[in-house]
N, C-alpha and C positions, 0 to 999 in steps of 0.2 A: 651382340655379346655372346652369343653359344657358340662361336670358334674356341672362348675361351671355358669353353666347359667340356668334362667327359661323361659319356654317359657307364654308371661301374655296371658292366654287364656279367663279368665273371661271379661274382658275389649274387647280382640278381638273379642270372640263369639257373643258379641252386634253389633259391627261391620260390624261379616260377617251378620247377619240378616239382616242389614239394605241395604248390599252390593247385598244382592243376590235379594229384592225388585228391585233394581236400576239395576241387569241387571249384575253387573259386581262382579269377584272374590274376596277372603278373600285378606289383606295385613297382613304383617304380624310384628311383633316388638318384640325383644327378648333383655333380660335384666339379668343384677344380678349386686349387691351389689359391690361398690367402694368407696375408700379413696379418689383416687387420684383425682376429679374432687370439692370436697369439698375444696380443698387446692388452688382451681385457682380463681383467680378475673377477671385478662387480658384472654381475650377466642381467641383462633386462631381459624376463620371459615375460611373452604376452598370446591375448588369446582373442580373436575379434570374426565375429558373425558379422561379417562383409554381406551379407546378401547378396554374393556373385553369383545367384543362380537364375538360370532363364529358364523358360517355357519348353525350349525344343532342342533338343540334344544338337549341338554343334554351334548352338548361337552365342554362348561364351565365346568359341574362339574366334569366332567371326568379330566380336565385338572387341576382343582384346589384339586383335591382327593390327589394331594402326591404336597409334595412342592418344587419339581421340576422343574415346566413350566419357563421357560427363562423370558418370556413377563411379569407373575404374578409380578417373582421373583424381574423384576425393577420398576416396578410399583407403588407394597408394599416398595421399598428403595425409591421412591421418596416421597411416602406420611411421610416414617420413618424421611425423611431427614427436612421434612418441620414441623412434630410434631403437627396437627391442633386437637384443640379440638372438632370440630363437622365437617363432612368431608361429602361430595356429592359426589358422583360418577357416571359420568354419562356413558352410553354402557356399561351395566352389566348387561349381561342377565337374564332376571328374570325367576326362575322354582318354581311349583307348592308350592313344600317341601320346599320352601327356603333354600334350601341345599348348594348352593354357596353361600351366604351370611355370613355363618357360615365357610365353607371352606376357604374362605378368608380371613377370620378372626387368625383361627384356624395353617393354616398351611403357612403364609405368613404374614400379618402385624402383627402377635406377634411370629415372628422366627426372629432373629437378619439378615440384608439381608446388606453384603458386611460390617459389623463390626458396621455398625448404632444399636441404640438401638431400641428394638421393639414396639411395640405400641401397646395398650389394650384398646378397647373401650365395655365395659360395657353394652353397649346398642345399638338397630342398627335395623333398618327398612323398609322395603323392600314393594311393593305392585306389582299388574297388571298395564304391562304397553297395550296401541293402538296397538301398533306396531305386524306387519303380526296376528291379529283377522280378519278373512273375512268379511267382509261389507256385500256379497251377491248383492254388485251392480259393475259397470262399472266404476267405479269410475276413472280412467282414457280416458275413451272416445275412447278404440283403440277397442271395438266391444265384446270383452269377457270380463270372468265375472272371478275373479281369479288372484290371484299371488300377488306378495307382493304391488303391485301399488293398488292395488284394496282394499288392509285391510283398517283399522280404521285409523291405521298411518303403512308407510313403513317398509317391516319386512317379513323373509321368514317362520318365524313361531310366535306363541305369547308369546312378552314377549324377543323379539332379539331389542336389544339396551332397554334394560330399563337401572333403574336406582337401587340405591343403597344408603342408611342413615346410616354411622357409626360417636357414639356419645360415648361422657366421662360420659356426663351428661342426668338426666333419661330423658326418653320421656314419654308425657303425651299421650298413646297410646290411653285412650280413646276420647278424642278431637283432636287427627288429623281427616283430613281433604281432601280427595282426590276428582276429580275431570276429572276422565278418562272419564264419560258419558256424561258430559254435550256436548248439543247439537251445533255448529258453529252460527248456523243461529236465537240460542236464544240469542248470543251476538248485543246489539242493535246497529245499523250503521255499520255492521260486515262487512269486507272487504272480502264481497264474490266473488268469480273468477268468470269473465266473458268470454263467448266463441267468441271471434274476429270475427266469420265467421258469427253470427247472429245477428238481429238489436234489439234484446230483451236485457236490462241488466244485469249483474249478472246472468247469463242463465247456464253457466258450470255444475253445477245441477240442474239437474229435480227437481220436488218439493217435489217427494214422496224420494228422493234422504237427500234433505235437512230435511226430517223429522228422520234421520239417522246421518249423517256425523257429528262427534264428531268434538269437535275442539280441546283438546290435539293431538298432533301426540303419543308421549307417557303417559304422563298425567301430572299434576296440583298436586304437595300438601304442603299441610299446616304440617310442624309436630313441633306441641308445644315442646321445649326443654326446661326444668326444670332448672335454673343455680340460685343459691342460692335460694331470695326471688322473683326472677323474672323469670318470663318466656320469651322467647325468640323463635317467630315464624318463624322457618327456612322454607321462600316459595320457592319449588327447580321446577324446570321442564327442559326441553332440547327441546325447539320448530324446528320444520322441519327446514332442511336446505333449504334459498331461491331460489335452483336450481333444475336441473334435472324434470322440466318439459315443461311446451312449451310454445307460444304468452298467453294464460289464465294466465301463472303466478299462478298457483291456489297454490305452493307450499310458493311464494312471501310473498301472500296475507295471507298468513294462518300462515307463519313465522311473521308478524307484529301483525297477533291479537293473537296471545297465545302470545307475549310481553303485549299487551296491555290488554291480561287478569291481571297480576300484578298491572298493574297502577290503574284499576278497582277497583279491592279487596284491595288494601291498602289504596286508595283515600277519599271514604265517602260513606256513607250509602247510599245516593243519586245516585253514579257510580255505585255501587256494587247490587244494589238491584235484580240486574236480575238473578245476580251469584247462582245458587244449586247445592248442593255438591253430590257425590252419596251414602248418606244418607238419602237426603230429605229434610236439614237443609238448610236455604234461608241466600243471605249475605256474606258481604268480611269480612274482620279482624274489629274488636271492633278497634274502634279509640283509639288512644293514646296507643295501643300495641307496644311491642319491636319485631322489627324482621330484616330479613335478605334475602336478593333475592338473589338468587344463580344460577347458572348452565352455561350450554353449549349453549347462547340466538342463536348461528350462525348470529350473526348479529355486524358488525363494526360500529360504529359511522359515518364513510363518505367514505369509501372504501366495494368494493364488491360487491354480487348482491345484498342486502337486499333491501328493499324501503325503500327510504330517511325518515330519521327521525322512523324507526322503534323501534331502540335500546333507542335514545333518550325519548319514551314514558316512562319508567321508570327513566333514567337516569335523567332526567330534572324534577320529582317528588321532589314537597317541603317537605315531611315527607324520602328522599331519602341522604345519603351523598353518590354522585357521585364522590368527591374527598377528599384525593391525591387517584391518580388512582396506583392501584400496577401497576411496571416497572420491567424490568431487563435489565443489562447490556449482557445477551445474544442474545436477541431479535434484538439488535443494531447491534449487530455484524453481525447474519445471516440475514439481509437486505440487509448489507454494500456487504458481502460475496456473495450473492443469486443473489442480483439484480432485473432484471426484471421487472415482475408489484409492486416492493416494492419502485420501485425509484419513484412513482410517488406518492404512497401514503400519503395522507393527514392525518389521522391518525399517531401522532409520533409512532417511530420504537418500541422504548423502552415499550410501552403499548402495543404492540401484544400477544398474550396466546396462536396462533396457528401456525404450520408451514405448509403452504399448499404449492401447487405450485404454481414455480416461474415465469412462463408464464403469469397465472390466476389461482385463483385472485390474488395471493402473500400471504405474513402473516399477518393475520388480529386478531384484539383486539375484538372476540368471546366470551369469557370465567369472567365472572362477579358473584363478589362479594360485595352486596350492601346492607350496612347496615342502619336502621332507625337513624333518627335523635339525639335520646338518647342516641345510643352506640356511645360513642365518640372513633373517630378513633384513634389508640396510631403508628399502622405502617401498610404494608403492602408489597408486592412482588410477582412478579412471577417466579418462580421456574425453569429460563429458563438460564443456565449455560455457559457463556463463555469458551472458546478453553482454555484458561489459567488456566481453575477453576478444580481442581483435581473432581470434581462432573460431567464435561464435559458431561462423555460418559452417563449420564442419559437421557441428551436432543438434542441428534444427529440425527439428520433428525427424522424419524416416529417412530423410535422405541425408548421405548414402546408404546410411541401413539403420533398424532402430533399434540395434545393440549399439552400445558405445565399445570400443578396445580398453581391456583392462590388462595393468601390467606389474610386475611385482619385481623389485631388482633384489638378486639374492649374493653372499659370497659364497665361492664356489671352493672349497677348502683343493689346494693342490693346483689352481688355475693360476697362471703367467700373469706378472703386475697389470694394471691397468694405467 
């Protein structure tokens, strides 16, 4: 199918100029001409932590080169099964070529997978993620200098757990908007990790450390979606999970402020003014814009590690519709089933999007789809399948991945009938 795609290089090539001043890689957006997105008004956005990420840089596209791979092949049937019109994906390794981006496209979500029908997205965008680029410092504090603790964000090589944009409708590729270089410690009141064992605050970095240390773990973007006469600013990102590291809490601290980068950029010129893109361009979203926060926040509303009130930093935003929250009646089930830290959780069952363990933390409501005040919400769900539901074996334990897809369908004010 990529005869029938182009890839927009004049728009990009501005792009990478302004990317390679800023230090960081071209991204990339690829496109061609559709019917079928012109015919829809109601838009399904959704957001799903696939776990497409491997071990060793190139073994994605190795694995998505023939349409064979087991893991792809449920993957592309879950997204087939949910049908969204503008899709995030989060742990999708990103490579140079953006060659699995295409691969995916190509030999799995438009191959009909278990009798569903297949899905064609027209358009679809990919960038540089944080994740295993070497810092060059200690960034962990165990005395060397190296390995995936030590990158920009977690990662054995660059560009493991990135992310992934497939869309109906075009993209305004040359006003997206990325945000992998900005600085942590240029966010103002930034909840910088502190070192427990010393009497200084916020000390965990050095200062020539702090003139470095990004605050995406993978990154920040803005990508303008075209839908009728309106644009539609899908902000997607996947902030570090608030574990796996020690009394600093630096992974904590750093999971709340890339949430509270959102709240920022869509708030006021006032919040946002400190925000620069890795363009150069100063600024959060134009007010009174349509958009949409998406991704894998790793953060529950009142269960888990996060810091209290993390998630709620955009959730409780007045430009935010935080409800009806997508539910499923599987989520219920495997609580009821599982047990353990699920019995206590405060968070209802039915709002979970992930299935972790049942020890710690349990299944926690992760995975968010939040649209602006404008797009008035018509339904919503997560794609988490009951023992009784002939779809079952989609969402049994981890495989293919132990987030569920969550999806919100909005009306998109100025978008062509459906």
């Amino acid at each position: 199918m990529n005869g029938r795609r182009r890839t927009l290089t004049a728009a990009a090539g501005l792009v990478a100029g302004a990317l390679a001043t800023a230090g960081a890689a071209t991204p990339a957006a690829t496109a061609a001409p559709s019917g079928d997105a012109a015919q829809k008004q109601n838009v399904r956005v959704a957001t799903f932590n696939a776990s497409l990420n491997r071990f060793n840089a190139g073994d994605l596209v190795a694995d998505l080169s023939t349409p064979a791979n087991a893991q792809a092949q449920a993957v592309a049937e879950v997204v087939q099964r949910a049908n969204p019109d503008l899709l995030l994906v989060n742990e999708f390794d990103y490579d140079e070529g953006h060659v699995a981006l295409d691969l995916f496209r190509d030999n799995y979500l438009e191959v009909s997978q278990n009798g569903a029908d297949p899905v064609v997205y027209p358009y679809a965008f990919t960038a540089p993620s944080n994740t295993g680029v070497p810092s060059g410092y200690d960034l962990d504090n165990n005395g060397s200098v190296g390995g995936p603790n030590d990158a920009f964000g977690f990662g054995f090589f660059p560009g493991q757990y990135g992310m992934a944009v497939y869309s109906r409708y075009p993209i305004d590729e040359a006003a997206v908007r990325t945000f992998q270089t900005l600085l942590w410690a240029d966010m103002p009141d930034a909840m910088l990790p502190d070192d427990p064992a010393t009497p200084e605050p916020a000390d965990w970095y050095s200062a020539e450390e702090l003139e470095h240390v990004r605050l995406s773990s993978k990154s920040h973007w803005d990508v303008p979606v075209e839908i009728g006469a309106n644009t539609v600013h899908f902000l997607v990102s996947h902030p570090t999970p608030p574990v796996f590291d020690g009394p600093e809490d630096r992974n904590g601290t750093r999971n709340h402020d890339e949430i509270r980068f959102w709240a920022d950029y869509v708030s006021s010129p006032r919040t946002s003014s400190w925000i620069v893109d890795d363009q150069g361009r100063r600024g959060g979203l134009r007010p009174g814009s349509s958009f949409v926060i998406a991704g894998d926040m790793n953060s529950d509303p009142f269960d888990g590690d996060s810091i209290p009130g993390s998630a709620q930093q955009v959730l409780d935003l007045a430009r935010v519709q935080s409800e009806p929250v997508p539910t499923s009646q599987g989520a219920v089930e495997a609580a009821e089933v599982q047990g353990g830290a699920n019995l206590d959780h405060v968070t209802p069952a039915a709002q979970d999007t992930a299935d972790f363990s049942d020890s710690s933390p349990g299944n926690l409501r992760v995975d968010y789809v939040l649209p602006s005040t404008d797009l008035r919400i018509l339904d919503s769900a997560v794609s988490w399948f009951p023992s009784a539901d002939p779809l079952a074996y989609l969402t049994t334990g981890a495989f293919p991945s132990d987030h569920r897809l969550v999806h919100v369908d909005v009306r998109v004010p100025g978008a062509a009938g459906r």
